[in-house]
C-alpha positions, 0 to 999 in steps of 0.5 A: 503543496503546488510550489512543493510538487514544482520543487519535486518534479522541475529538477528532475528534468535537468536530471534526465537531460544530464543523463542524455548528455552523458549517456548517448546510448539512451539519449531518445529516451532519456530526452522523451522522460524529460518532455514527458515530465515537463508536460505533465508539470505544466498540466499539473499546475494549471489544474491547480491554479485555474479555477476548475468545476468540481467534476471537471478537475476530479476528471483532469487529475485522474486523467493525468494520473492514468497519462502519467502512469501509460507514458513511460510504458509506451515511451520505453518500449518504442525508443528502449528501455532505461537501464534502472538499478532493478535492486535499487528501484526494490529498495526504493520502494521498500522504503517507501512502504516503511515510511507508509506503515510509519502512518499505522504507528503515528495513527496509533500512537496518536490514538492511544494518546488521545484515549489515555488523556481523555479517559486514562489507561482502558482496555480498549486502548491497550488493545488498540495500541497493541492491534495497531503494532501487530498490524504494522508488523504483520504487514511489514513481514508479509511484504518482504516474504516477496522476492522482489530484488532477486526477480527485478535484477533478473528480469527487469522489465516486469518493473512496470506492474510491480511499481504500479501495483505499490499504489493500492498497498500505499493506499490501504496501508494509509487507510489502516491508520485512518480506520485506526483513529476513527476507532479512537474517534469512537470510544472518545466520542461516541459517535461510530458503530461496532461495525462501523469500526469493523469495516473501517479497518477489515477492508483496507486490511484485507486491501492490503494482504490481497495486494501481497499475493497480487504483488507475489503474482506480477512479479514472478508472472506466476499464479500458485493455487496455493495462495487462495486457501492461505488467503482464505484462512486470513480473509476470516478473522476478517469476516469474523470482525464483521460478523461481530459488528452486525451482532453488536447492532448499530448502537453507537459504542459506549466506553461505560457499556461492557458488552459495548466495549467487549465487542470493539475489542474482539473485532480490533483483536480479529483484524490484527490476526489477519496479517499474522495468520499470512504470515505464519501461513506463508512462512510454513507452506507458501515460501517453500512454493515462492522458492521453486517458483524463483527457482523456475524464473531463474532456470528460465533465459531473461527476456532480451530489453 
């Protein structure tokens, strides 16, 4: 992992010092990128190969992470900003969302894999299979219902907040997955709770539509009161899931139990409507307010960098 990170990170350097040999106007900055990751690597490789205490490497990496995340920030706006490609920098990450929501596909293929080889074909592994696309789905349409390029082309410097808020989308996206193969785990070996499984998917889900409207909000410097009630309307299949887990008792699941059964595949079915119900939400009230909110950011004059 540590020699994949120096391949990754060192060329980067020689592509930043290429750019201020060939970019004069941007030299300062361009230069300052290139320390900056320079130093970085260097910490960053050291806290991999010295023998650190357990709370003392957890405090360095997440101490590094925040000076990594601070540093641009604080270098670009006291030597100029970099001329990025804002509408490259929106597919970049969109990408990067799609390779991310591959993770929920791979989860539950692999779930609904080791289910049919264990036990063969099951309610519970349709229901999962499907849960597990509708998911994927839900979660792809709901992140492109957000304008990104159009806003990050006019108004470049909201870039910062927009990148970093990708972080927590990446992580709940990742988690969704991870809920969905402990739900496998469960019905293959009997080992989870109904509202171990509840909670397992609800809350990296609910993670992951809420940073959709926190998203929609950093980027166009916005709040639209009309999000919470639409954000309400799909936070409850995900309150009803849990509901179901506290009835169903902390009886771990068994595959041979009905009502055991029964209650695993309702709360998988109300955590896959989450995604839908912003969706459909979004789509017959919120983009008619994503629109006018556009429409006022374009009638206003972008910020001079």
């Amino acid at each position: 992992m540590v020699v994949g990170y120096i391949v990754m990170r060192v060329p980067l350097i020689a592509l930043w010092l290429r750019a201020a040999r060939q970019d004069p106007e941007h030299r300062r900055v361009d230069i300052a990128y290139a320390v900056m990751i320079a130093i970085a690597q260097t910490l960053w490789l050291l806290t991999a190969i010295i023998p650190l205490p357990l709370a003392v490497a957890i405090s360095a990496l997440v101490v590094l992470a925040f000076a990594e995340m601070v540093a641009p920030v604080v270098v670009e706006r006291r030597l100029g900003r970099v001329p990025w490609n804002a509408g490259h920098i929106a597919e970049r990450f969109s990408l990067l969302t799609l390779i991310t929501l591959g993770e929920v596909v791979a989860a539950t293929v692999s779930a609904v894999g080791a289910l049919t080889q264990a036990q063969g074909w099951s309610l519970a592994a349709v229901v999962i299979m499907s849960s597990g696309l509708v998911l994927a789905a839900g979660f792809w349409w709901a992140y492109f219902l957000v304008p990104s390029r159009i806003i990050l082309e006019r108004w470049p410097d909201h870039i910062f907040a927009w990148r970093y808020a990708h972080l927590p989308i990446f992580g709940a996206v990742a988690a969704v997955g991870a809920g969905l193969r402990v739900t496998a785990a469960a019905v293959e070996n009997e080992n989870f709770s109904v509202l171990q499984i509840a909670l397992a998917l609800a809350i990296p889900v609910a993670l992951m539509i809420g940073m959709i409207f926190v998203t929609w909000s950093v980027l166009l410097r916005s709040i639209d009161l009309t999000h919470l009630p639409l954000f309400a309307a799909a936070l409850a299949p995900l309150v009803a899931a849990v509901i179901v887990g506290l009835l169903a008792g902390p009886q771990l699941i068994d595959p041979d139990d009905p009502a055991s059964v029964t209650a695993l595949v309702t709360v998988i079915t109300l955590v896959a409507l989450c995604p839908v119900v912003e969706v459909i939400g979004h789509e017959i009230v919120g983009y008619k307010h994503t629109l006018r909110a556009v429409e006022r950011g374009l009638g206003r004059r972008p910020r001079a960098s």
